[in-house]
C-alpha positions in Angstrom: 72.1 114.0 102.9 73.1 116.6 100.3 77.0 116.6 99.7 78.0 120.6 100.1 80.8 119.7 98.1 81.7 116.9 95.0 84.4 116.4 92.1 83.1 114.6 89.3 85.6 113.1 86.3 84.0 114.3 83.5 84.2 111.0 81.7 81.6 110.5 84.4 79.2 113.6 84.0 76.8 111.4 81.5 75.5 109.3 84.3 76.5 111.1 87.3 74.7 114.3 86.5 71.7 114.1 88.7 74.3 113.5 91.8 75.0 117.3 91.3 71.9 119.1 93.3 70.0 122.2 91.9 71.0 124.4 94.4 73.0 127.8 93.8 76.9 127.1 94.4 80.6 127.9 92.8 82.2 125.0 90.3 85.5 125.0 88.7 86.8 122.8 86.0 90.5 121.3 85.8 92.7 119.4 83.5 91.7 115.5 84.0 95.1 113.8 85.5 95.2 110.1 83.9 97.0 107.7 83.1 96.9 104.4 81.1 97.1 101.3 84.0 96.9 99.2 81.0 100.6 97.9 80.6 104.0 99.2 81.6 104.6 100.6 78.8 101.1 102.4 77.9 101.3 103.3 82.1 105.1 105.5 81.5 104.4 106.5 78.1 101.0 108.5 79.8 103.3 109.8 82.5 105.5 111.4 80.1 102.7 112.7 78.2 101.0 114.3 81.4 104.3 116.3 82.0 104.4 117.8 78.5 102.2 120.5 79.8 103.3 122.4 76.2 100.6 120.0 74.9 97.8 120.9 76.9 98.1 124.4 78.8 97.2 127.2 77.6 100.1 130.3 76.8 99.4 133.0 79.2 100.3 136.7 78.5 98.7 139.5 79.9 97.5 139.9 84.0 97.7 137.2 86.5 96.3 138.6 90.0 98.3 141.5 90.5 101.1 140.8 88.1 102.2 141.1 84.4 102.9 137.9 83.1 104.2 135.8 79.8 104.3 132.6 80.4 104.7 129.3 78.4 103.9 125.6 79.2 106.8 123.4 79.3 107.9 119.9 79.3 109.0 118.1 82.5 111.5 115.7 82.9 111.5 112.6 85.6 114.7 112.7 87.8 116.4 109.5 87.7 115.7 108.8 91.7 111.9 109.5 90.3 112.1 107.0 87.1 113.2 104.1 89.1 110.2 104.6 91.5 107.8 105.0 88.0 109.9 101.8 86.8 108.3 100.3 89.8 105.0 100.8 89.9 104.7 100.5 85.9 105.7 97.3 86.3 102.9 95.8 88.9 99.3 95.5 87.9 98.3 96.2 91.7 100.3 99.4 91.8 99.2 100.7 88.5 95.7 101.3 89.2 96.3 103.1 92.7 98.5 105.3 91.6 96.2 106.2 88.5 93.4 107.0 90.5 95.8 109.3 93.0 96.5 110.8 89.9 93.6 111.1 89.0 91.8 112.6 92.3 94.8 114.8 92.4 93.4 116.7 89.0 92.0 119.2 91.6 95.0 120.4 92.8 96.2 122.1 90.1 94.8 125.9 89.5 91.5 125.6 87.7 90.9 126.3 84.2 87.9 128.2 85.0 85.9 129.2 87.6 82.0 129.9 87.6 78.6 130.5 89.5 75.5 129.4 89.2 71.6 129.3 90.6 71.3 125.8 89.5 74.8 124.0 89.3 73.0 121.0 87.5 71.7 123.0 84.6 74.9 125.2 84.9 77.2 122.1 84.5 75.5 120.6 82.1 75.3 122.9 79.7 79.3 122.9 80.1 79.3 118.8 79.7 77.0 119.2 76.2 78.9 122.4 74.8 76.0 125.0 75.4 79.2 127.9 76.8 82.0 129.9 75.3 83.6 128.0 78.0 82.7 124.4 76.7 83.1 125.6 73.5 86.9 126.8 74.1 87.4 123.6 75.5 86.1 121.3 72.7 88.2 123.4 70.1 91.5 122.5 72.3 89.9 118.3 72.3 89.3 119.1 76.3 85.8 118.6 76.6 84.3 117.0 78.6 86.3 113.7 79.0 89.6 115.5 79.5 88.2 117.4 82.9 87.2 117.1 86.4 84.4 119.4 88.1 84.4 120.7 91.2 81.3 122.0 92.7 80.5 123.5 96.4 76.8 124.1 97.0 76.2 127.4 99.0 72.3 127.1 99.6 72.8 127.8 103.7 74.3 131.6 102.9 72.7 134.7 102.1 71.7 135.8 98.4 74.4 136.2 95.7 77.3 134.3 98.4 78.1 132.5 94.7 78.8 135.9 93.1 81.2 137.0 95.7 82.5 133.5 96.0 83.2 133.2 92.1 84.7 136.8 92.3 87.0 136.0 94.7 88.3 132.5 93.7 88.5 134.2 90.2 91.0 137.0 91.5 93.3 134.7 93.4 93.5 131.7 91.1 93.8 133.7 87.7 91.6 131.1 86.0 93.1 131.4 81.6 89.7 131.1 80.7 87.4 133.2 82.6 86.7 136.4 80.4 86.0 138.7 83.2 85.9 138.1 87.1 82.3 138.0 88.7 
């Protein structure tokens, strides 16, 4: 059975590419959540680095939906009630893992970096993975591409004609994607 819907980590997207189907559909790429399970240390020193979002998001000035905005990234600090519990599961080599990979499927729940539509989301995300887009391209010249990403995809092959353009157009308008150049 085709999946109607799929996120991929894009350290996957070499060998996992023929899962996504060549059907028309909306995809949206986020910032990869991960951390290092391989030792306490490597494990909290990750953590702080994912919440330095100064290091990784973009400055945004200009519209966002309906309002005027200037905003810059910042840095994020553990509370101490939040340490001990990242003291804890740092220190097990059962915990670490689990909580990575939460992490990690949790990469979809931030806003997306960028929304698009496609006829063919295979060919479509692919030419993203091998930096055939002003998309990809944006994201290689920030060190984002493709291993730093997750891919959403949701096949629309049982609606009417151009569903993906209306789709795109409204995600686009409500999530305020920074690197979309122009909505639908």
């Amino acid at each position: 059975m085709l999946k109607e819907i799929d996120v991929i980590d894009g350290r996957d997207l070499h060998t996992n590419i023929k899962s996504v189907p060549r059907k028309p559909g909306v995809y949206a790429w986020y910032p990869r959540l991960s951390l290092d399970e391989t030792s306490a240390v490597a494990f909290r020193t990750s953590m702080s680095i994912q919440l330095d979002a100064g290091g990784t998001l973009p400055k945004l000035r200009g519209h966002i939906g309906q309002y005027a905005a200037d905003l810059t990234p910042g840095t994020t600090t553990l509370t101490s009630k939040k340490s001990a519990i990242s003291h804890q599961v740092a220190a097990s080599s059962t915990h670490r893992p689990r909580f990575a990979y939460a992490f990690l499927a949790t990469s979809i729940f931030q806003p997306p970096l960028y929304v698009g539509k496609a006829n063919n989301l295979r060919t479509r995300i692919r030419s993203h993975r091998d930096g055939r887009s002003d998309f990809s391209q944006e994201m290689i010249a920030r060190n984002l591409m493709p291993n730093e990403l997750v891919v959403a995809y949701v096949v629309l092959e049982k609606l009417p004609p151009k569903c993906n353009e209306l789709l795109e157009y409204v995600l686009t308008a409500i999530s305020a994607p920074p690197f979309v150049k122009r909505k639908g």
